[in-house]
N, C-alpha and C positions, 0 to 999 in steps of 0.2 A: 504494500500500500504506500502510496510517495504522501510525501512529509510536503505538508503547505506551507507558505509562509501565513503569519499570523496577518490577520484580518481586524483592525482597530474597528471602534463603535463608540458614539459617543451615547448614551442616556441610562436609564434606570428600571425594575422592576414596575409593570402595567398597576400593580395593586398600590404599591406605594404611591406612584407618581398620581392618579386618582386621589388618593384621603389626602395628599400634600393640597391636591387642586381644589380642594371642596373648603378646602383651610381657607386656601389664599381667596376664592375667589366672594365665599360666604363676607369678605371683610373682617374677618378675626385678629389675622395676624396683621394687618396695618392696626388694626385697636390695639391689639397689645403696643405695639412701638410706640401709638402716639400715647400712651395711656404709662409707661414702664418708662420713669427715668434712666437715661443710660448716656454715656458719655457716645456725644455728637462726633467724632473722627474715630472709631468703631466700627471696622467691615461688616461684621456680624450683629446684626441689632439684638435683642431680647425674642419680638416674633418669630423672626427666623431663624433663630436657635430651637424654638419650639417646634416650629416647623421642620426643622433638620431631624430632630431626636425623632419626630413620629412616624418618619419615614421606614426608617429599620422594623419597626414596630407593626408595618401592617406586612411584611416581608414574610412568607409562610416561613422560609427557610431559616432566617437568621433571629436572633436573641444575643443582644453584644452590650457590653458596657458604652460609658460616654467615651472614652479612648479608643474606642472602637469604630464611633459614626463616622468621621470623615473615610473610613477606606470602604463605607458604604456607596460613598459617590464619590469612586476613583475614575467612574468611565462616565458619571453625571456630566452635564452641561448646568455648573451650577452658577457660574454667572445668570443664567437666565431663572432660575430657581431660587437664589438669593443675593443678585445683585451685582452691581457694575463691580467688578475687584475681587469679590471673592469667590478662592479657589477652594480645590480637596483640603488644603492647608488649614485655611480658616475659620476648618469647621471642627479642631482640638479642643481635647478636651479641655485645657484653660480657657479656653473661649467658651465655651457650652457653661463649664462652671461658674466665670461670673457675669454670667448673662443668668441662670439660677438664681444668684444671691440678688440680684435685680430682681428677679419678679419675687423676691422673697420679701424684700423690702418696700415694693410696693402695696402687699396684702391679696394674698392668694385666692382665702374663699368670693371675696366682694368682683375681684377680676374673673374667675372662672363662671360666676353666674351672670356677667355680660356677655360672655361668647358664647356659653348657652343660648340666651337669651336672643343671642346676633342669630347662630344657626337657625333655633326654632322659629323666626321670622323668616329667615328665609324660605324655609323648606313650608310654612303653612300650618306650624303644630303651637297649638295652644291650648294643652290641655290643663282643667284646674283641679285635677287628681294628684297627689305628690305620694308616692310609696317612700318611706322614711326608713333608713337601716343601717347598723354599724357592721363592719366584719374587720376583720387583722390580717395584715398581711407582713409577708416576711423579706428582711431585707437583711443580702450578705454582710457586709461589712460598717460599722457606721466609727465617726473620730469621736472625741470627748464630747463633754454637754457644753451647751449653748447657753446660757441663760434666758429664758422666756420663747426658746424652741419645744419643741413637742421632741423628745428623746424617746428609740425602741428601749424594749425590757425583754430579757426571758419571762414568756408567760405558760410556757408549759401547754399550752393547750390552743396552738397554733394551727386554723383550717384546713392547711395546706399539708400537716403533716410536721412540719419542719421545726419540731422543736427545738433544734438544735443551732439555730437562727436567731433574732434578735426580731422582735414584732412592731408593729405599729399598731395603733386603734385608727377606721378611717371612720368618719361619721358622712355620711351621703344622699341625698333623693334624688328616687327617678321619679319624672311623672308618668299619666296616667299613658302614655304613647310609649314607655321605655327608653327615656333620652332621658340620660343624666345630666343632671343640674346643680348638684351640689356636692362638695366634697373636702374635705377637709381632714387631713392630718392631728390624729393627737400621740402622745406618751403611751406608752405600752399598757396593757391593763386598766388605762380610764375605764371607771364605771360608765355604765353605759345612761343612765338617769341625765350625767353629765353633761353627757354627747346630745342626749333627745334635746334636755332645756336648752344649752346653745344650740341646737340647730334649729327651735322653734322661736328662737329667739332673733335665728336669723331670715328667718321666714316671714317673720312679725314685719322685719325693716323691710323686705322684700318684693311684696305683693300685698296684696289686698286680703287679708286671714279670710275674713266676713262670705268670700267668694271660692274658699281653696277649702278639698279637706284631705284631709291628712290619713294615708293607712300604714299600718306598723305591726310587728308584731305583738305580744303580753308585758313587754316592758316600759313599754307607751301607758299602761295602764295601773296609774297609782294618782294618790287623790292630788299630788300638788299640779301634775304634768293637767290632769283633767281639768281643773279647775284653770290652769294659765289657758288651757286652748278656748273653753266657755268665755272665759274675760275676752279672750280675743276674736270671739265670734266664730273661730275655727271648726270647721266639722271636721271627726274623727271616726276612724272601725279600725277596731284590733280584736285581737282572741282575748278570751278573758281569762287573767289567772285566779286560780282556785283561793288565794289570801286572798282576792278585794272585798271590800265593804263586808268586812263578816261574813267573809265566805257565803257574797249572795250566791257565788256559781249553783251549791249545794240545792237552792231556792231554787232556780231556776229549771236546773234539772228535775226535780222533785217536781213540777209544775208538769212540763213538758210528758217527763213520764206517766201522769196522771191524766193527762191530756188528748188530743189524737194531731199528729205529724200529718202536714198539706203538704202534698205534689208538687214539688217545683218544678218549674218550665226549664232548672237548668239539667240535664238528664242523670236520672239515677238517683235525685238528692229527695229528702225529705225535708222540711223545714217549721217548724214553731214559733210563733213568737208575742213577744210581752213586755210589761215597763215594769219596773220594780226602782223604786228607792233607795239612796245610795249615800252615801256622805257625801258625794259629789252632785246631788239632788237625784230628783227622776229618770233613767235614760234607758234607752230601747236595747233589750235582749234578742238576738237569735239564734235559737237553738238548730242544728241541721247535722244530718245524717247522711253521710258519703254515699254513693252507688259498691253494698258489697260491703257496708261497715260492719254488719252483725256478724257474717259468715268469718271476715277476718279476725273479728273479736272472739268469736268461738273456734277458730284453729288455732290462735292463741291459746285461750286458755283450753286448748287440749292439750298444745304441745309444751306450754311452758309450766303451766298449773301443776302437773306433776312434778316437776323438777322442783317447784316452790315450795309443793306439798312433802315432798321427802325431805327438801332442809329443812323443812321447819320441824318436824316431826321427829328427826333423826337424834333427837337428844336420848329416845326412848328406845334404838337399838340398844344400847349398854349399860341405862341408867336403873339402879336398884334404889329398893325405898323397903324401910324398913316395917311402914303395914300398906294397907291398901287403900286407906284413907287417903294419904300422903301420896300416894300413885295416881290416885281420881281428880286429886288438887291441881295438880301440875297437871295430868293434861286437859282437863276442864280450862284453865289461865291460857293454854297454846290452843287451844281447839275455839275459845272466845274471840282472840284475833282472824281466826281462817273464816272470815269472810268473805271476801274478795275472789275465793276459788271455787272453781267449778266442780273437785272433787269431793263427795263426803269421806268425811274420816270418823273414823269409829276405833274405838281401842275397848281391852277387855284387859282389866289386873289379874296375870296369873300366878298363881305361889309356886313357890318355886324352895324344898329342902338342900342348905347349902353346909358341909361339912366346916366345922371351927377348926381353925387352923390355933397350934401353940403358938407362942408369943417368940419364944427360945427356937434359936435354926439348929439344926442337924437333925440326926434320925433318934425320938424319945429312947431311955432304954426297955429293953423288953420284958412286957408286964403292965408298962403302961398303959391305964384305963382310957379309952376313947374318950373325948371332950363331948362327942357328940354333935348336934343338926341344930340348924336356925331356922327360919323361914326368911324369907324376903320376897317384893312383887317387883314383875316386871311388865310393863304393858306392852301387849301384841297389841300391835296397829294395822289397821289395816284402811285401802281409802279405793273410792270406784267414782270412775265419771259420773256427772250427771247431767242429762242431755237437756231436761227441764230448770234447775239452775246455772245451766251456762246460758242458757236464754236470756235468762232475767238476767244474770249482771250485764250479758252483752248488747242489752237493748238498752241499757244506762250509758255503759263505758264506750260507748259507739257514739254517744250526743258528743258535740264540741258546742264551745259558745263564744259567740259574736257579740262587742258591744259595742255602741254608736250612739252619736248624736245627734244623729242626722232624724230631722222629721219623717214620721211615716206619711206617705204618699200612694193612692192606689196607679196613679202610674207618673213616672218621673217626669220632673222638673225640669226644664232646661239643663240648669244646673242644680245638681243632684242634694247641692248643702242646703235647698230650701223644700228638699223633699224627695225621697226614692224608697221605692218600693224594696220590699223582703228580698224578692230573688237578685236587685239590683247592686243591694249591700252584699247578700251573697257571694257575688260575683264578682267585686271589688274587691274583695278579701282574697279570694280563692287566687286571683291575676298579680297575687304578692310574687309566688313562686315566679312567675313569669321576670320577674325582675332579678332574680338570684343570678341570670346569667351573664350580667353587669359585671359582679363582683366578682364571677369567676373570669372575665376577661381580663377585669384589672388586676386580680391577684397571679393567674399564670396565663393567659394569651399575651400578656405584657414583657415580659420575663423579668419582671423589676427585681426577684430576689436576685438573680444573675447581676445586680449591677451596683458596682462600690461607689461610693460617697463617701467625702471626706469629715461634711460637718452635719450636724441636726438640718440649719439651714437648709441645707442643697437637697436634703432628703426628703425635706416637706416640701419644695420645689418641685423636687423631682415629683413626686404623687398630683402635684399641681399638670406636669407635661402628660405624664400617662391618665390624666383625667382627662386631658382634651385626647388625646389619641380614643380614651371609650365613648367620648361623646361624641365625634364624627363618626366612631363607628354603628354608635346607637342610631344617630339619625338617618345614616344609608340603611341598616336594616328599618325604622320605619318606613323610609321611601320605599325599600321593597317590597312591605308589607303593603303598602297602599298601594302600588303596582299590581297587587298579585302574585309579585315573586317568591316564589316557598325557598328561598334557600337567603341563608345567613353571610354574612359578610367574612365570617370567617372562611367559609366553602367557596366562598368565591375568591377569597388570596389563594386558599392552596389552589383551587382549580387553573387560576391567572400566575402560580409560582412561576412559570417558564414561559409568560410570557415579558416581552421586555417592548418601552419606548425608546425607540429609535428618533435622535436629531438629528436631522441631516443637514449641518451646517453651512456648508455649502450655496444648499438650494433654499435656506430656513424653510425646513420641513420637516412632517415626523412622519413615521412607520410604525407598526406594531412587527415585533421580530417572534415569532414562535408557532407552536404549532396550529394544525390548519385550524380551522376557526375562531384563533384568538382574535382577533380584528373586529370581528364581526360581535364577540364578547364585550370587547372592551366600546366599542362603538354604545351599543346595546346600554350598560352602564352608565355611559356618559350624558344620554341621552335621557335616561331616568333622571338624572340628578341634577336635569336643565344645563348642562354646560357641552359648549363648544370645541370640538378635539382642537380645532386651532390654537385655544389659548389654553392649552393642557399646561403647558411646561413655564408660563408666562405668568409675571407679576401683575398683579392689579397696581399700577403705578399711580 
């Protein structure tokens, strides 16, 4: 086979060079610059540092430190990408790092919910739903403490696994479309209470509360958090935990069970519902039953109930009692607690004659009179399913509950805080999950543990850059949801990894280079997202 000579190209990966173009052309990254003091004779401004880092970042193949970026656009046309003068060169990691400490200095969370705020204008999303959530993520290496930066911790109980890493706490909302909006960096191990009141606190400054409401999970729900969002006019739905108000959950179920569960429209669900009195005043319950909750709850407690029921019980393979009194005591105290289980347990004290041993070891001498027999009980236990109370617990342990304060409606409001229906709270609840895969992008489609930092600073920064990379990427998957496109943005970098945009300097023109129907792919994309392959590679000047 003959040896070619090598064949130059000047541009960059189709997927990156896309989420670069949705940055620049949305107007973000000119906000950043004009918004981000930064010293004026500066190749690399603050924007388009951000814009550099998120490049690698939608890359299927690569995951690279900041020392790393510039030899991402070694075959870039990055004059046209970031400006008259700057090359591969001055996109080092000194340059990316104090361009960091810039937008760290300007204030992070107040600047990330403008370019939210820029995209979701652009693209036509205004939703007044906010899903509210903290999660931890982990990062390799961090320098000494900051004073008044957000410092990791070993927390031991790290999402991702990696406890052996150094965490963050991030506190974040998506709204009701799955474009994230909010984001902020804290100190490893902040409670989470913490995180909620500052971020409803910065919701307060942010919008309109009276118009917006708020879904979260059972942490959101304790009487100071309820009580600020009522003052603020805020409507809320979270799960309820079993402490609030004197354990109404208890109430509630007891109600429900007593009750008879309506049909929801959403398939499979049963639903309840009620107001009951609270130290946070009056507020609306909903009780609801998954499609398949009873059945799960009954191959539970088949499968695990005995395994409960043996430890619990298991005191009584060994344990001896000196009448039968004291044998019936003890297990009456352990058989009072086994409510919960689907198995009956039954025991019976058996006596049991057990030879005296002498006090003195070796063999007595011969002649010695026998000591003689004792009695002692031991209770056989025995336990068997039961198919009629694994019913009854699992027609309780099957209810979850919903609480809200949102007015009841028989059918929705424009906007839902002045009124929505049972299946509609429902269903704003259940679409929490649907956001979880936010956090799993920023935590590893990002590779942010992969990448070292010197100070507290640049670390909180940095969560600032990989939040704009999840929020470009949130809003291309809305657009393709509203398209009708069933595939994610992640599936569309791996599937676009090998394709690449071609400059052709020359003729200033581009190409797509790879295989056969990348063009036609990437054309397809660009056209979703209103923009012009022309000005793919070009500055909004």
């Amino acid at each position: 086979m003959e040896w070619m000579r090598e064949q130059q190209y000047e541009g960059l990966p189709a997927s990156s060079a896309i989420a670069m173009a949705v940055m620049e052309r949305s107007g973000m990254r000119a906000m950043i610059d004009s918004l981000v003091k930064h010293a004026g004779d500066r190749k690399l401004t603050p924007g388009m540092a951000v814009k550099a880092m998120i490049g690698p970042i939608f890359d299927a193949r690569k995951k690279m430190p900041l020392s790393g970026v510039r030899h991402f656009y070694s075959a870039a046309p990055t004059d046209l990408l970031f400006g008259d003068g700057v090359t591969m060169e001055s996109l080092n990691d000194n340059a990316l790092a104090r361009n960091l400490d810039d937008l760290y200095d300007h204030g992070l969370e107040k600047l990330f919910w403008g370019c939210s705020s820029m995209l979701k204008r652009r693209y036509g999303f205004d939703s007044k739903i906010r899903h509210m959530d903290s999660t931890n993520y982990t990062i390799h290496a961090i320098g000494p403490d900051n004073e008044g930066r957000a410092v990791p911790a070993f927390g031991g109980n790290a999402k991702d696994g990696r406890n052996d890493l150094l965490q963050y706490c991030a506190a974040t909302v998506t709204d009701g479309d799955r474009i994230l909006e909010y984001s902020k960096a804290y100190s490893g191990n902040t409670a989470d209470p913490v995180m909620d009141r500052e971020t409803l606190e910065f919701l307060k400054r942010s919008l309109v509360p009276s118009e917006n409401t708020v879904i979260a999970d059972c942490k959101l729900v304790n009487t100071s958090l309820i009580t600020e969002m009522n003052d603020m006019g805020m409507g809320f739905i979270s799960k309820l935990p079993a402490i609030f108000s004197d354990k109404v959950k208890e109430k509630v179920i007891s109600s429900a069970s007593s009750g008879v569960m309506d049909v929801s429209s959403l398939s499979g669900y049963e639903t309840y519902e009620t107001e009951h009195e609270t130290v946070c005043g009056k507020l609306r319950f909903i009780v609801y039953r998954s499609p398949g909750g009873i059945r799960k709850e009954m191959e539970y407690l088949k499968r695990q109930g005995r395994c409960d029921a043996e430890k619990r019980f298991k005191v009584f393979s060994k344990k001896k009692f000196a009448c039968e009194a004291d044998a019936r005591l003890m297990f009456g105290e352990i058989l009072g607690k086994h409510r919960d289980n689907a198995y009956i347990v039954s025991g019976e004290p058996i006596r049991t004659d057990e030879i005296i041993r002498r006090d003195s070891r070796g063999r007595p001498p011969k002649g010695t009179p026998s000591l003689g027999t004792r009695p002692y009980w031991k209770m056989d236990v025995s336990m068997e399913f039961s198919e009629s109370r694994a019913i009854e617990i699992a027609n309780v342990r099957s209810l979850s509950v919903i609480v809200t304060n949102l007015p009841f409606c028989s059918a929705d409001d424009e906007n839902i805080r002045y009124g929505a229906t049972t299946d509609t709270v429902l269903r704003l609840y259940l679409d929490q999950y649907k956001v979880e895969h936010t956090y799993r992008l920023m935590k590893s489609g990002m590779g942010v543990d992969s990448v070292y930092v010197h100070t507290p600073s640049r670390a909180n920064a940095l969560l600032f850059v990989v939040s704009v990379a999840t929020l470009i990427s949130s809003v291309m998957d809305a657009v393709l949801r509203r398209g009708a496109r069933h595939k994610t943005v992640k599936q569309i970098c791996i599937e676009m990894q090998n394709a690449l945009i071609e400059y052709v300097r020359g003729r200033d023109a581009m190409r797509v280079l790879g295989p056969k129907g990348s063009s036609d792919s990437v054309l397809s994309y660009l056209s979703l997202l209103g923009m012009d392959p022309s000005i793919l590679l070009e500055i909004d000047r």
